[in-house]
N, CA, C and O atoms as a Tinker XYZ file with bonds, in Angstrom:
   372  protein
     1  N    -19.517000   -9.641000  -11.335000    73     2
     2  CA   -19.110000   -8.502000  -10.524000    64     1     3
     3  C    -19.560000   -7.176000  -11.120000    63     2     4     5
     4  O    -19.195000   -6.089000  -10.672000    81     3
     5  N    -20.628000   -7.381000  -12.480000    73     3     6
     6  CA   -20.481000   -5.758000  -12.940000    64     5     7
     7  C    -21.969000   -5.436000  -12.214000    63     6     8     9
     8  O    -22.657000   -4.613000  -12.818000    81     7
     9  N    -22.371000   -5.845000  -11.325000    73     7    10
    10  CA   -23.341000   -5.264000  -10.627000    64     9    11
    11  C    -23.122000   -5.390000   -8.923000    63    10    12    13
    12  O    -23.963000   -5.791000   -8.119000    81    11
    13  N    -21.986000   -5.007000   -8.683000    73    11    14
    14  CA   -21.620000   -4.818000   -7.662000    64    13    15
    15  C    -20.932000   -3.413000   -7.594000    63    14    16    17
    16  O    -19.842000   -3.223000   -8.134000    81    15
    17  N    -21.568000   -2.486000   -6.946000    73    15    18
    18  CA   -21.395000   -0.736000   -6.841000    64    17    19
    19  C    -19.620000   -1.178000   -6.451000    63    18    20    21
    20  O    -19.309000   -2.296000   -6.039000    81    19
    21  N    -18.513000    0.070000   -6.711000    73    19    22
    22  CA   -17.657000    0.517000   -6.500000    64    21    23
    23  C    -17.180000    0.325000   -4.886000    63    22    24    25
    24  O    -16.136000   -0.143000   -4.432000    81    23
    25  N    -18.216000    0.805000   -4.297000    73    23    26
    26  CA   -17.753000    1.276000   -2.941000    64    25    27
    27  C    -18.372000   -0.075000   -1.699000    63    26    28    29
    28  O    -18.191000    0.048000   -0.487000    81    27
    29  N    -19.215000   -1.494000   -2.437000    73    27    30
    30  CA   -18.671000   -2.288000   -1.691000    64    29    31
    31  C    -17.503000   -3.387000   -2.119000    63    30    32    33
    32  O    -17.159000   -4.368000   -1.460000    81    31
    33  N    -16.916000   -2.892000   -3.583000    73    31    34
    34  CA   -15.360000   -3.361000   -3.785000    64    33    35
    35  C    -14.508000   -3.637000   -2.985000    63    34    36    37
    36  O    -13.908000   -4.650000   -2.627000    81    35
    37  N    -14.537000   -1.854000   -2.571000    73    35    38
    38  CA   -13.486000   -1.029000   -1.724000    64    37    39
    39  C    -14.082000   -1.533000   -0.265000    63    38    40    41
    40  O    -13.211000   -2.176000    0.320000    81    39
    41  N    -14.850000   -1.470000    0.212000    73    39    42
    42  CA   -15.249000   -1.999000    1.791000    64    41    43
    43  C    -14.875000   -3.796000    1.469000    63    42    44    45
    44  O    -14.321000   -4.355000    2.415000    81    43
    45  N    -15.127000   -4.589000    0.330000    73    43    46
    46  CA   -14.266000   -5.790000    0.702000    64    45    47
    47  C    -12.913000   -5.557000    0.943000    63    46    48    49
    48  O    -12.415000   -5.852000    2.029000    81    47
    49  N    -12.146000   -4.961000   -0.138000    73    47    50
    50  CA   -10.606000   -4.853000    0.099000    64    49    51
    51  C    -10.242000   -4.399000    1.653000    63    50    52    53
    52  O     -9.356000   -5.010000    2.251000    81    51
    53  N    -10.754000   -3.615000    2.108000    73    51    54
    54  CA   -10.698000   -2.592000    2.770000    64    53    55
    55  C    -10.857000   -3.770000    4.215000    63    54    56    57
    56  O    -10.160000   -3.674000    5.225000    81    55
    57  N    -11.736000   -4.647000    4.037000    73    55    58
    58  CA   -11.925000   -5.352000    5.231000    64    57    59
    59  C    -10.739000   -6.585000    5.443000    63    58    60    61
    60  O    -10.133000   -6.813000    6.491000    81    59
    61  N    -10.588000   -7.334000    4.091000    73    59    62
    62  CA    -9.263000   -7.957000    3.688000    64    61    63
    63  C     -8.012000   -7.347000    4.394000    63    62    64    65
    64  O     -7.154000   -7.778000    5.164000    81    63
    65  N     -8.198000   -6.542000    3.987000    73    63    66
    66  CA    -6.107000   -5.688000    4.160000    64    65    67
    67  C     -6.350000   -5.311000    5.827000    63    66    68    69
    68  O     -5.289000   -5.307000    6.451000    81    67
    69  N     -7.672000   -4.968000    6.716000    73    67    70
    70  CA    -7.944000   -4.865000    7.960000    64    69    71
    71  C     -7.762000   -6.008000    8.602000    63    70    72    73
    72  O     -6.991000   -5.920000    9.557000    81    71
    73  N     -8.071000   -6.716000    8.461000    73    71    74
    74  CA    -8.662000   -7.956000    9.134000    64    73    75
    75  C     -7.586000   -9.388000    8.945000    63    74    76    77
    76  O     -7.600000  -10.331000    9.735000    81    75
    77  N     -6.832000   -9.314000    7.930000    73    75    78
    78  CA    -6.071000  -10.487000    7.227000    64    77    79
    79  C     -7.153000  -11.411000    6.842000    63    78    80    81
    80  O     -6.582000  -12.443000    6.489000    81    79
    81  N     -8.131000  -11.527000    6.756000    73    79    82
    82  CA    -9.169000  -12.621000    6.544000    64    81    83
    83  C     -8.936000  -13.291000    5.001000    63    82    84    85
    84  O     -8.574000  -12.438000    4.189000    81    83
    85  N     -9.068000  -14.587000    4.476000    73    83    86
    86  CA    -8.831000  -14.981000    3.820000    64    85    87
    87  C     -9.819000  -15.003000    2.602000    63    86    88    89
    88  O    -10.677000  -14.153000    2.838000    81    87
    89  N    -10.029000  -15.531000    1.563000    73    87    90
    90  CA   -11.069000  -15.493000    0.576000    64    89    91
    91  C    -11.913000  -16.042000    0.988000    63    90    92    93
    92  O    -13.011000  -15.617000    0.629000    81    91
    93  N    -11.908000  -16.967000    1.715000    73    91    94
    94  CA   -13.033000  -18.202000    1.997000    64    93    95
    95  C    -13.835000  -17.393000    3.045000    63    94    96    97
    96  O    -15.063000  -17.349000    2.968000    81    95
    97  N    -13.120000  -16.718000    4.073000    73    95    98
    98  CA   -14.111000  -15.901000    5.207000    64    97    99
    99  C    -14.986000  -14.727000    4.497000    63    98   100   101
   100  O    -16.181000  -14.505000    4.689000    81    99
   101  N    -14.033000  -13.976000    3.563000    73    99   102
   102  CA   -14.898000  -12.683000    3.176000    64   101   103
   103  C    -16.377000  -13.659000    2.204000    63   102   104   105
   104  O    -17.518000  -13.237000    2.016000    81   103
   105  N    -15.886000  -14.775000    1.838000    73   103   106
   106  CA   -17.204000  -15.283000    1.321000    64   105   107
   107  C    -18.156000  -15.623000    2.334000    63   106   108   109
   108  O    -19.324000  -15.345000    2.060000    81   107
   109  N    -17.982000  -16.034000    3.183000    73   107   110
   110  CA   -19.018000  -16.616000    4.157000    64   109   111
   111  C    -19.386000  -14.889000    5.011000    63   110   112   113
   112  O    -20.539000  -14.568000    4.723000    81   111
   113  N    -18.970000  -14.242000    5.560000    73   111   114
   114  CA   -19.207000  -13.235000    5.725000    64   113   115
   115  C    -20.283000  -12.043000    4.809000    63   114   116   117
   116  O    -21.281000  -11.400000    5.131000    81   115
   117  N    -19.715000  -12.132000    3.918000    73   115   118
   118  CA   -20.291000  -11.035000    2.531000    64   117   119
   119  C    -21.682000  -11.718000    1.622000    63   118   120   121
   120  O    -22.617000  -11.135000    1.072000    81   119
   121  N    -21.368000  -13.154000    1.735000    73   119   122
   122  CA   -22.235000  -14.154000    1.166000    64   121   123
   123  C    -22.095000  -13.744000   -0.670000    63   122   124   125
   124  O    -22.931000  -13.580000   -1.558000    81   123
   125  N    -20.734000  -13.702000   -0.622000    73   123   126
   126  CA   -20.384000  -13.836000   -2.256000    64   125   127
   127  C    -19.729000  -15.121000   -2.637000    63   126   128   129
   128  O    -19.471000  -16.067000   -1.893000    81   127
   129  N    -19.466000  -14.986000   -4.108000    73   127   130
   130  CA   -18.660000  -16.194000   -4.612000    64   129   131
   131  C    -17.311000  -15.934000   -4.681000    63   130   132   133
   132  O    -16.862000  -14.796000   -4.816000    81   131
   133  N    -16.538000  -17.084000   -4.583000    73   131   134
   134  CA   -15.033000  -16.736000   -5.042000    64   133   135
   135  C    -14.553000  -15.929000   -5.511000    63   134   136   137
   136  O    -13.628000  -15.210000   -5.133000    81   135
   137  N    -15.527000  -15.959000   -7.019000    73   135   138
   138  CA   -14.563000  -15.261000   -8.412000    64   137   139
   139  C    -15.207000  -14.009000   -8.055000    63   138   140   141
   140  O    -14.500000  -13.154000   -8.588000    81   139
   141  N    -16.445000  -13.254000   -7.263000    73   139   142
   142  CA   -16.940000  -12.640000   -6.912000    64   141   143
   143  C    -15.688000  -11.300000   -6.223000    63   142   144   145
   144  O    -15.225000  -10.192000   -6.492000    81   143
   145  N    -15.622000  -12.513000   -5.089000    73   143   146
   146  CA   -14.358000  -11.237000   -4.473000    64   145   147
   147  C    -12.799000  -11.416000   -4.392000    63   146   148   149
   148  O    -11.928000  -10.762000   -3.818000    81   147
   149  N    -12.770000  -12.364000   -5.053000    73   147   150
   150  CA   -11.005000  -12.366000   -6.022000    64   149   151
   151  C    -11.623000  -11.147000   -7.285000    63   150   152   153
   152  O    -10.994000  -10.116000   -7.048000    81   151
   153  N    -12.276000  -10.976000   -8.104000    73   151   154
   154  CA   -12.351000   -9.607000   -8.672000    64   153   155
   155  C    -12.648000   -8.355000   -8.034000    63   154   156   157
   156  O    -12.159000   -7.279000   -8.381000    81   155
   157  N    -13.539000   -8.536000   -7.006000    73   155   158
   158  CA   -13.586000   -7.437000   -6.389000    64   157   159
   159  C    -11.847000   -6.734000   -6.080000    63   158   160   161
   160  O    -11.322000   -5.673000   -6.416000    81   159
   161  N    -11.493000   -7.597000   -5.510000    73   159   162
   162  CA    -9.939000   -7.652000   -4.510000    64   161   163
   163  C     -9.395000   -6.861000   -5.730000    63   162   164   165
   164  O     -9.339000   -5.634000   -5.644000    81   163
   165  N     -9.048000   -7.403000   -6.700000    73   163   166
   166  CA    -8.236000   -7.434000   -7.928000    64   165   167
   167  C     -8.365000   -5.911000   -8.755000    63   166   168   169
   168  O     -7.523000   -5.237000   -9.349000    81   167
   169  N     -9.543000   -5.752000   -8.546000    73   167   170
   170  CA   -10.097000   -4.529000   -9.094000    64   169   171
   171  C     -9.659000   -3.154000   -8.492000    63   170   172   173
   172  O     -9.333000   -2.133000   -9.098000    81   171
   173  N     -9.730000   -3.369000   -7.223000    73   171   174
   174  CA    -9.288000   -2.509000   -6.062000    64   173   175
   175  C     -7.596000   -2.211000   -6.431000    63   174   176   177
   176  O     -7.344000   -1.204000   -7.094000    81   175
   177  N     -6.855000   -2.797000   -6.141000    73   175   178
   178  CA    -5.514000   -3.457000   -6.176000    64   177   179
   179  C     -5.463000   -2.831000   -7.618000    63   178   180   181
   180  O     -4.955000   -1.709000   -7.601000    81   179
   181  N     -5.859000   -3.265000   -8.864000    73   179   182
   182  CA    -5.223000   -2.701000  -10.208000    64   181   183
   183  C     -5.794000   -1.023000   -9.836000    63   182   184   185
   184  O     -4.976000   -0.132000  -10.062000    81   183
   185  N     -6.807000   -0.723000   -9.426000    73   183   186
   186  CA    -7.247000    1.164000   -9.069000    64   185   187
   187  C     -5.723000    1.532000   -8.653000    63   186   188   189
   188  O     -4.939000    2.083000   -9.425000    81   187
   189  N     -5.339000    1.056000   -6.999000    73   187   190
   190  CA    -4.498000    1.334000   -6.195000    64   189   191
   191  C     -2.408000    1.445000   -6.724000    63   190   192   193
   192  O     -1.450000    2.030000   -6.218000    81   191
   193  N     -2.569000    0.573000   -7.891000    73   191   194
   194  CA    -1.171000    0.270000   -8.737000    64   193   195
   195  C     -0.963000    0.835000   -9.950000    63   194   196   197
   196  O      0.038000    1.130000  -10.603000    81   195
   197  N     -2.265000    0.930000  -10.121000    73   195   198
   198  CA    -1.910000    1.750000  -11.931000    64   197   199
   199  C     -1.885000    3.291000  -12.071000    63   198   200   201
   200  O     -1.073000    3.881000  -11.359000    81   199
   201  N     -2.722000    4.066000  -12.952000    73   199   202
   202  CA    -2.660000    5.667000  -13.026000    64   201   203
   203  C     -2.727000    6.614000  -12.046000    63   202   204   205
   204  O     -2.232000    7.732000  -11.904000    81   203
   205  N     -3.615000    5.756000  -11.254000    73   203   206
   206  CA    -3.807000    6.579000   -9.908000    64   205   207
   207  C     -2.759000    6.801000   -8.907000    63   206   208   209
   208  O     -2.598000    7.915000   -8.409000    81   207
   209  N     -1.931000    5.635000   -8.542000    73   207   210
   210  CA    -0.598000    5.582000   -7.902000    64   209   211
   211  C      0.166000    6.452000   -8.542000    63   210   212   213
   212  O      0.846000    7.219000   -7.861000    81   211
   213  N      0.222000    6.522000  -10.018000    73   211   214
   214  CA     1.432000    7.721000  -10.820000    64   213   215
   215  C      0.790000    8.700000  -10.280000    63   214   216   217
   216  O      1.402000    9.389000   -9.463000    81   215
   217  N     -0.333000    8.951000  -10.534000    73   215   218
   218  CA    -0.716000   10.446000  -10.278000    64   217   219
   219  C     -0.602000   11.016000   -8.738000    63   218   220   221
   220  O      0.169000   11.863000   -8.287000    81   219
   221  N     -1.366000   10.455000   -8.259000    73   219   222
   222  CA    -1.916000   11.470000   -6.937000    64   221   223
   223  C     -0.209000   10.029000   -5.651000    63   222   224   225
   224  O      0.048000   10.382000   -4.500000    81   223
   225  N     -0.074000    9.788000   -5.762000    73   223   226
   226  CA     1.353000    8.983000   -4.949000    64   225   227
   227  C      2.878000   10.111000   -5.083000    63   226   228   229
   228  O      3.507000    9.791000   -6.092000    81   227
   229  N      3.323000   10.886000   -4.579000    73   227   230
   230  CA     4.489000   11.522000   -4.514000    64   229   231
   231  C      5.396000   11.055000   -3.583000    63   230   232   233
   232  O      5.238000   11.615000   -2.498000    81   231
   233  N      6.465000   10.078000   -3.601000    73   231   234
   234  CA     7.504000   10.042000   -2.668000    64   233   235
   235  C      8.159000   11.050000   -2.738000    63   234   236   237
   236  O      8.346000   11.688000   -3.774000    81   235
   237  N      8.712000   11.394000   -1.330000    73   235   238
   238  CA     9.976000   12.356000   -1.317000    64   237   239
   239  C     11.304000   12.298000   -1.737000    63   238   240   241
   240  O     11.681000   11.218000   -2.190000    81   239
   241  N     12.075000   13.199000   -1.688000    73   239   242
   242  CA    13.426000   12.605000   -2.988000    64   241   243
   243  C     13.902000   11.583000   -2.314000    63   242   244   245
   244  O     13.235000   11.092000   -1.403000    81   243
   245  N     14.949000   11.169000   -2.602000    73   243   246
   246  CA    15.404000   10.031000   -2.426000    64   245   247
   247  C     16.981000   10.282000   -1.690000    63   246   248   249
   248  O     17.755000    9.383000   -1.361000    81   247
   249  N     17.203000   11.770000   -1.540000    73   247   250
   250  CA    18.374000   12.144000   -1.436000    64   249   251
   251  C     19.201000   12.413000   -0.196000    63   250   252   253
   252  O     18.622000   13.293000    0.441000    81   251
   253  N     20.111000   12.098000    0.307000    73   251   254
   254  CA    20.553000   12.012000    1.522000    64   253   255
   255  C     20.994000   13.542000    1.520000    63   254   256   257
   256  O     21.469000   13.960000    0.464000    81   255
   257  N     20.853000   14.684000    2.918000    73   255   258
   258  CA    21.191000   15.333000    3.347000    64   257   259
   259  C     23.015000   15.728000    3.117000    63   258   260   261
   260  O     23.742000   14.796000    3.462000    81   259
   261  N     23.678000   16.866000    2.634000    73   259   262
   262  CA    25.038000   17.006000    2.129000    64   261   263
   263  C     25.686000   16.602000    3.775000    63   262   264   265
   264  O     26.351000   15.586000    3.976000    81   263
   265  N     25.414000   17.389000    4.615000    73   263   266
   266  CA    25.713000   17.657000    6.035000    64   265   267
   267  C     26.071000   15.847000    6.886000    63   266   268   269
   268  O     26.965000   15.543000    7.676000    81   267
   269  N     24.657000   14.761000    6.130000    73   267   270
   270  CA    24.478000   13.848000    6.975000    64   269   271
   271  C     25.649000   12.714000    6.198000    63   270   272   273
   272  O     26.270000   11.784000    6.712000    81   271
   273  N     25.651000   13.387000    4.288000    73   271   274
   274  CA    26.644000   12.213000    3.833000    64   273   275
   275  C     27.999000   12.375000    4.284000    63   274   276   277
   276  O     28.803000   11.443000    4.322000    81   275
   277  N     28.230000   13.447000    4.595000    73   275   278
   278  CA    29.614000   14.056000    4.672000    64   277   279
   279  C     30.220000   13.753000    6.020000    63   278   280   281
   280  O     31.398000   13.971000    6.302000    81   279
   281  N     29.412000   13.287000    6.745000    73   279   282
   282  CA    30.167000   13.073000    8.396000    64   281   283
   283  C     30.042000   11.298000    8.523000    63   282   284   285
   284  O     29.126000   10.599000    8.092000    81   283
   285  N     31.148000   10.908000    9.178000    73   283   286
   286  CA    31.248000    9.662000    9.421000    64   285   287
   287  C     30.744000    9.173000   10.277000    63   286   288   289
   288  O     30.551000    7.958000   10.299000    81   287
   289  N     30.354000   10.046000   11.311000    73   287   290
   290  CA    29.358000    9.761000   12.467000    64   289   291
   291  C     27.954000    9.376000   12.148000    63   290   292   293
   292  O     27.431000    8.473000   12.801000    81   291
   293  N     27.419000    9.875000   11.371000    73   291   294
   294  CA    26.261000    9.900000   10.830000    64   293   295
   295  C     25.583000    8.781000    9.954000    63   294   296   297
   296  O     24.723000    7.943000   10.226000    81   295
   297  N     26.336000    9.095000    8.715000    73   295   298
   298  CA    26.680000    8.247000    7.352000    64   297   299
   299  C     26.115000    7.267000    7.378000    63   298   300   301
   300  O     24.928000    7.154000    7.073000    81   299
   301  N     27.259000    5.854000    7.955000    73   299   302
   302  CA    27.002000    4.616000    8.327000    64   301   303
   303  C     25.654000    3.933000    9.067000    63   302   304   305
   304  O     25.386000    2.735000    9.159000    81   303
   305  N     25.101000    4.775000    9.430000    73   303   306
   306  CA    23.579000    4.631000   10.151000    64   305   307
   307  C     22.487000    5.085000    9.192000    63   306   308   309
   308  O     21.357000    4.607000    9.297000    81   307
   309  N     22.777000    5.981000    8.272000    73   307   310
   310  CA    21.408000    6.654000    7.443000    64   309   311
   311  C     21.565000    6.411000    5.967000    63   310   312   313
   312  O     20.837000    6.998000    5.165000    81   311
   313  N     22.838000    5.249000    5.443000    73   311   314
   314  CA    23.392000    5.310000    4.260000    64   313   315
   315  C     22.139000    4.647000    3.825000    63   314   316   317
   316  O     21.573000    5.197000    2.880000    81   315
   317  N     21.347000    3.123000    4.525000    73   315   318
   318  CA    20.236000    2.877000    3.819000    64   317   319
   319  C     18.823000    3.552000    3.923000    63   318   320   321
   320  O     17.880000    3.172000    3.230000    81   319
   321  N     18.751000    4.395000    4.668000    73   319   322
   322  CA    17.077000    5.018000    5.232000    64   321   323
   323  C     16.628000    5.791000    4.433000    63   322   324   325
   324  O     17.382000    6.439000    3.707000    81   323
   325  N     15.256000    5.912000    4.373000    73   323   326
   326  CA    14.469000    6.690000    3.861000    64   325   327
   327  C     13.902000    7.445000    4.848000    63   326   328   329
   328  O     13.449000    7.033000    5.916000    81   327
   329  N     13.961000    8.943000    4.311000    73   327   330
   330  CA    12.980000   10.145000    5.416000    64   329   331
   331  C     11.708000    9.302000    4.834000    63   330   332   333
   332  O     11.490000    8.657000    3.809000    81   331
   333  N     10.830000    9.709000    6.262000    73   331   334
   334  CA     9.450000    9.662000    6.002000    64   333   335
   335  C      8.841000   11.153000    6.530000    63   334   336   337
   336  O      9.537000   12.030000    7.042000    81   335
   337  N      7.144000   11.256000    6.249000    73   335   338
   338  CA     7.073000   12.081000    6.568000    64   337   339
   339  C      6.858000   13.214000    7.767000    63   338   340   341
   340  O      6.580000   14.413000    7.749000    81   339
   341  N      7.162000   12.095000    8.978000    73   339   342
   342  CA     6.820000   12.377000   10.126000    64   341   343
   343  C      8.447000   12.774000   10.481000    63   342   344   345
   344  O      8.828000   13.533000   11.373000    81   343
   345  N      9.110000   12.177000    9.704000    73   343   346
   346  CA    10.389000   12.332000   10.318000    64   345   347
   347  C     11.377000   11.224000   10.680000    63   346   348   349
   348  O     12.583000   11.399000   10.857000    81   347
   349  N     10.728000   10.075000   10.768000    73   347   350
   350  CA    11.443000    8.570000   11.610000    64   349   351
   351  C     11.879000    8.506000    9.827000    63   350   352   353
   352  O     11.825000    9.210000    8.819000    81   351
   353  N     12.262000    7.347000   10.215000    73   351   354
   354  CA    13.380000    6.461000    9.213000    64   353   355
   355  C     13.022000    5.085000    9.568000    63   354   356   357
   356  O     12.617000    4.554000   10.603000    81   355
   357  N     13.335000    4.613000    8.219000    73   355   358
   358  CA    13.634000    2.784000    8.091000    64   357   359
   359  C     14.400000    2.747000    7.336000    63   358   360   361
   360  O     14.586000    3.642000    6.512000    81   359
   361  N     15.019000    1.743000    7.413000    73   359   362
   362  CA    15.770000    0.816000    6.221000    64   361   363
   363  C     15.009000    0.649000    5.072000    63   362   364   365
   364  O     13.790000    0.488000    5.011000    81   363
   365  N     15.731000    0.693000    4.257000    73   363   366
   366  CA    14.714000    0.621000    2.834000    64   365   367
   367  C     15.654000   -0.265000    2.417000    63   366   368   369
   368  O     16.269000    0.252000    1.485000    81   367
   369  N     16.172000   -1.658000    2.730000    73   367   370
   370  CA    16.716000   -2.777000    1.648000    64   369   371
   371  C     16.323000   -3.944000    2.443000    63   370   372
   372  O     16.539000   -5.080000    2.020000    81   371
């Protein structure tokens, strides 16, 4: 894999995480080997989890609104959610 440029790493991963396609397709597709793009994959994935995620990744606090903990109306519906940044909510457990 050390002569395989950066940026068709990232266009395997990139087609993987698109597509759901399995190892065996991106091989027949790409016309690589296994260990070929299980490192590619892997490589991508440790970029995406390690220094780079600390650095440039900011979640928003974690902190529920005084107004939204304090009312009972509210509360019970947003005790597990996370703001996002559009505004919606999920469950986060």
């Amino acid at each position: 894999t050390k002569h395989i440029l950066a940026n068709e790493k990232l266009a395997t991963f990139l087609h993987m995480a698109r597509t759901g396609s399995n190892s065996r397709l991106l091989q027949e597709r790409l016309q690589r080997s296994a260990d070929t793009i299980s490192k590619s994959i892997h490589t991508i994935l440790n970029c995406l989890t390690g220094s780079f995620y600390t650095k440039h990744v900011h979640l928003p606090p974690d902190s529920t609104p005084p107004e939204v903990k304090a009312s009972g109306k509210f509360y019970p519906y947003f005790r597990n959610a996370r703001g996002a940044i559009d505004g919606s909510h999920f469950h986060a457990w």
